[in-house]
N, C-alpha and C positions, 0 to 999 in steps of 0.2 A: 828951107834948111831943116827946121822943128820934122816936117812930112820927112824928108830922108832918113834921118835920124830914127824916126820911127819905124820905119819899114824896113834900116838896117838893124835894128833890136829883131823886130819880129823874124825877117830871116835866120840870124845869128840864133833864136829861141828855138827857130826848129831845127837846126838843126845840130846845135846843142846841148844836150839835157843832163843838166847837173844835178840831178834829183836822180839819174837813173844811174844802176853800176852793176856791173856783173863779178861775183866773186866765185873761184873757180877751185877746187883742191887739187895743191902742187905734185900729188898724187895720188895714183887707182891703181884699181884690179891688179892688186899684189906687187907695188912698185913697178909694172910695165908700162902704163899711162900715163902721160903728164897732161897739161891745159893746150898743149897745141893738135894734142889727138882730138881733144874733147869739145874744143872752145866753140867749133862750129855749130855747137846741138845745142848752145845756150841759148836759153830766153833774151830778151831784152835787158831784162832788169829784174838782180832777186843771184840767190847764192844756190851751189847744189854742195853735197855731202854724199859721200861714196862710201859704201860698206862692200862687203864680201863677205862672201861664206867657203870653206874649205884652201885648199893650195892647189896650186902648180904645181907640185912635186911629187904627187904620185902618194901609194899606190891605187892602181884605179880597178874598179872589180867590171864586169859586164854589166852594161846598160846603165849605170848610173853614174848620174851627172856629179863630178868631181868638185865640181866648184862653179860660184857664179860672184859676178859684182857687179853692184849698181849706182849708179850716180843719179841720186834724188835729185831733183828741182823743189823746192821750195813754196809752189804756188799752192793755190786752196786745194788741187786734187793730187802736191806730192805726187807731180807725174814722173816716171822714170825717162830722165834725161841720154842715159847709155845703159846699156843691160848687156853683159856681156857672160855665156854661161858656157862652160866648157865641161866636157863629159866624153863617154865611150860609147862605140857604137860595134856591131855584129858585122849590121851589113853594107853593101857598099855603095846603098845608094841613099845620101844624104838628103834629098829631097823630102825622103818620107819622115825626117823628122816632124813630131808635131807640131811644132812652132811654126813651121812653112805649110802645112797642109791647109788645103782650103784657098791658097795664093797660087798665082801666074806665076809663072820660076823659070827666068834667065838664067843660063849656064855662064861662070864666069872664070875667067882662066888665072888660076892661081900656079900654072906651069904645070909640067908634066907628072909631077909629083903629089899635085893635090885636085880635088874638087870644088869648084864652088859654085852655090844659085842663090840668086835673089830675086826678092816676091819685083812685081812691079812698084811705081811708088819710092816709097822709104820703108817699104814693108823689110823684115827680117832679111838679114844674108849670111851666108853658114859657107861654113867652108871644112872639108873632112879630108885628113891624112892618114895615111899610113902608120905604126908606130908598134915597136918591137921593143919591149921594156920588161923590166924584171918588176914583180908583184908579187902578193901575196894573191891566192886563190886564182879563179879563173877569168884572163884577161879577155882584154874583147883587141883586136885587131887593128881596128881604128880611133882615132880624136878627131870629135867633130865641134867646131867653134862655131854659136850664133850669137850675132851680132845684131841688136836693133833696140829702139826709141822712143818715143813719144813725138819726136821730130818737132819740137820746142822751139828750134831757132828758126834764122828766117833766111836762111841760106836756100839756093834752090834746090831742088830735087837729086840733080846729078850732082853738088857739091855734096851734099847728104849721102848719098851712094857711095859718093869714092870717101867719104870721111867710114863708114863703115866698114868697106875693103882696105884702106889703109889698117884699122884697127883692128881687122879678122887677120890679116897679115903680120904685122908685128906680135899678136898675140899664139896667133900658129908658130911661130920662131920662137917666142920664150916658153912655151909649154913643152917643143921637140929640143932643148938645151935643159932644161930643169927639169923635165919627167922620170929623166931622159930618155928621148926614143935611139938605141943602139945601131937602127939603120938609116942611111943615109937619105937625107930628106930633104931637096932641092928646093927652096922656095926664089921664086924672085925677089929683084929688091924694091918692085913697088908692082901693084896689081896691075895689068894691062887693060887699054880702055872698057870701061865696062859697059855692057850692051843699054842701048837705049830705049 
């Protein structure tokens, strides 16, 4: 009886752990994020904090990056948990961002209306639209949105994948509603399977 007893402790210990907690901020990157976009890139155990720099709303000059935000993890090397950095682009092939160069880059279907590639891995995934908006100075043509991580949690590969195209997706919908882009920009309502 005493031997059960013990071995139902040690079961219940692992896979229990009251010592560990994940604390998540109720929101990011400019109120579009909540903890169910994010939750999958958590660590085990340990809090993140999310800053941004610049807005959504415009106006945006060529070639530079409009705004970015990131979700800290907390551990000794303050890894970047989400990093989400939105900006303008000339041309229209999104691949040659720097962020993705130097990576294998899967084409991902964000619909007729956009482009998307991601490295292999949990490497970066970017995703670039169209977008016709009133500025100051000289605009650039395109919004290209990259998405990627430190890959912190322990989720597999392709749930990391689609947690990044979930989050290049909803984050391409509030940038073409708040920029506002004037023409019509067809996204779907969740990204179609992403290449393996």
């Amino acid at each position: 009886m005493a031997l059960a007893l013990v071995a139902g402790a040690g079961v219940t210990g692992f896979w229990w752990k009251p010592w560990q907690s994940v604390t998540l901020p109720q929101s990011a990157c400019w109120g579009e994020l909540g903890p169910a976009d994010y939750q999958l890139l958590a660590g085990p155990d340990g809090s993140a904090k999310a800053s941004e720099r610049g807005t959504l709303d415009g106006p945006v000059s060529t070639g530079v990056l409009m705004s970015s935000c990131r979700l800290v993890w907390n551990d000794r090397d303050r890894s970047s948990m989400l990093s989400v950095a939105v900006g303008s682009a000339d041309e229209t092939d999104g691949a040659e961002d720097p962020r993705l160069l130097g990576n294998t880059l899967q084409a991902v279907d964000f619909g007729a209306d956009a482009q998307g590639w991601i490295a292999q891995g949990t490497g970066p995934l970017a995703v670039q639209f169209p977008c016709t908006y009133q500025g100051t100075g000289k605009t650039s043509p395109f919004i290209r949105i990259v998405v990627s991580s430190a890959d912190l949690g322990t989720a597999s590969t392709d749930r990391v994948r689609a947690a990044y195209a979930a989050v290049a997706l909803k984050m391409a919908k509030a940038v073409a509603q708040r920029l506002p882009c004037s023409n019509a920009l067809h996204l779907p309502d969740q990204v179609a399977v992403l290449p393996g």
